[in-house]
N, C-alpha and C positions, 0 to 999 in steps of 0.2 A: 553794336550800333553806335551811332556819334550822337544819339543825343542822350545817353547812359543808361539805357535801359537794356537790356540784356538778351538777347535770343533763349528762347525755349528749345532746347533738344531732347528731342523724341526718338526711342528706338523700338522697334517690334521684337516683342519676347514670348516666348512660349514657354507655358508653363505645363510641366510634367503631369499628366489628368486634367487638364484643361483644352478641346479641340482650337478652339480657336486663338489664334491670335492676339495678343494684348500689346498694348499703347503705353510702353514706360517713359516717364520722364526723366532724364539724367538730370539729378535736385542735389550740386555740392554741397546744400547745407542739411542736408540730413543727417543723423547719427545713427539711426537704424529706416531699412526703408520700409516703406508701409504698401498696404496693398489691401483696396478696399473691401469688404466681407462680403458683397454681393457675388463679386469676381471668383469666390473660393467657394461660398455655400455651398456647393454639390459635392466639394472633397470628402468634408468631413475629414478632416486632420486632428492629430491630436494634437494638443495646446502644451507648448514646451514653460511656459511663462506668462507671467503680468510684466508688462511695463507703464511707466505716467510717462505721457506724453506730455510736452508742451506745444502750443502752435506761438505765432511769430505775434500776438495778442497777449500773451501771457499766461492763457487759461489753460488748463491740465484736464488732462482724456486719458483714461486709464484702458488700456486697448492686449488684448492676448495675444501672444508670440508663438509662431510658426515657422518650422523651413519648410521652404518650397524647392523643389527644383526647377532652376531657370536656365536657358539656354538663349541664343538672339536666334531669333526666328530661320532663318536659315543656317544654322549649325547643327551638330550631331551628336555632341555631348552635353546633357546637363550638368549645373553647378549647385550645389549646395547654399540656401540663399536664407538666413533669417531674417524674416519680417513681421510686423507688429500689424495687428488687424484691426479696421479703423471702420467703422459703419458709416462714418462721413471723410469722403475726403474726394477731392475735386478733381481728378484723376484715377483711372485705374489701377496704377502702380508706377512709386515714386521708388526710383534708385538711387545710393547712395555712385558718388563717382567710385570710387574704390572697384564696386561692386560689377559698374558697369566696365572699368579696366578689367576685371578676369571674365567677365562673359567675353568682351574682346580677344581676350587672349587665348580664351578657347576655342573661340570661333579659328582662332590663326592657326592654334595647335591643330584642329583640323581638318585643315588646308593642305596645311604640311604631312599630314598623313595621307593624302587621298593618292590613290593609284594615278600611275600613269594610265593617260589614255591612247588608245592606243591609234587613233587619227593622228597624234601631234607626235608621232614619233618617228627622228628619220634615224636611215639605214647607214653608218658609217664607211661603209664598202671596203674595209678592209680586211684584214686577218689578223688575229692576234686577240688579244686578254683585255678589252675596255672595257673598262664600265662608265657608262655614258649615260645622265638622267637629261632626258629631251622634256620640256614642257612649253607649251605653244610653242614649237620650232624655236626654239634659246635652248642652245646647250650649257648646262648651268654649270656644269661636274665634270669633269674627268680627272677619274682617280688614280688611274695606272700610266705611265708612259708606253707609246704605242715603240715598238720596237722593231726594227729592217731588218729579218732574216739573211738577205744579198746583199750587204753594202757598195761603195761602187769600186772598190777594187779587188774586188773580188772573194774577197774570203768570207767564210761564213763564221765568225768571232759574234758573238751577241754582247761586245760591250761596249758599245754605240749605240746609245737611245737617241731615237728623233722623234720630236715634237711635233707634236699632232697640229698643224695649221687650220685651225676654225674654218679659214676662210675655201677649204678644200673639202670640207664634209656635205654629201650631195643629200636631199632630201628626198627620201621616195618611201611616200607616206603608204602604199599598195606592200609596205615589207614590213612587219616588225622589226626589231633588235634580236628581240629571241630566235627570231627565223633567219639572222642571217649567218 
């Protein structure tokens, strides 16, 4: 913001034995993130640690340390997360940046793992050894050179690779890859 006060950003995280949804604040000045004891009460975790707190006043809160597993609300793996338990705190779970970088990063890892589906995928109509990864119609990959059995004068030598022209791969989403 231009008159130096700073946006608050919030991300939805889910926590491992917890149904619903939680409201993290991504707080770069934390050293460990905290996470209020209301939020957790029904766990029942066990207690890895004491830590002293300090708040941004100078007064010291001596608060018990837990991992949770955390995950961003739409992803598929949790992450290993310790956090200090706080009976007061103004928010239901303050992240450390770091922290909120590998739930990101897990969320990406995945992404990166998810099947193909099988609507976004076109048919290359050729013959031959591709392996082709299609996602929303963008062909991302091709790993193998596609190669002409008949070249044009006639002989049939296989040591003339041609080049697969992108601009020549038809879509017809009623085919699999597998099935062609």
């Amino acid at each position: 913001m231009s008159d130096g006060w700073s946006e608050l950003r919030y991300l939805d995280v889910s926590i491992d034995g917890i149904p619903n949804v939680i409201r993290g604040l991504d707080d770069s000045g934390v050293q460990i993130c905290l996470i209020r004891a209301d939020v957790i009460a029904v766990m029942n975790l066990p207690r890895i640690g004491n830590v002293v707190l300090r708040d941004f006043l100078g007064n010291s809160h001596e608060a018990e340390v837990v991992t949770l597993q955390l995950k961003l609300a739409n992803a598929d793996t949790f992450v290993p997360v310790v956090c200090a338990v706080c009976d007061k705190l103004s928010n239901d779970l303050l992240l450390g940046s770091d922290v909120v970088v590998r739930l990101n990063r897990m969320w990406l890892s995945d992404q990166s793992q998810m099947p193909i589906n099988a609507d976004n995928v076109c048919d290359v109509g050729i013959n031959g050894n591709v392996n082709i990864e299609v996602m929303n119609n963008d062909i991302t990959d091709v790993t193998l050179p596609v190669t002409d059995d008949n070249d044009d004068n006639g002989d049939d030598d296989d040591d003339d690779d041609a080049v697969l022209n992108l601009d020549d791969v038809a879509c017809n989403k009623s085919q699999n890859v597998a099935d062609a």
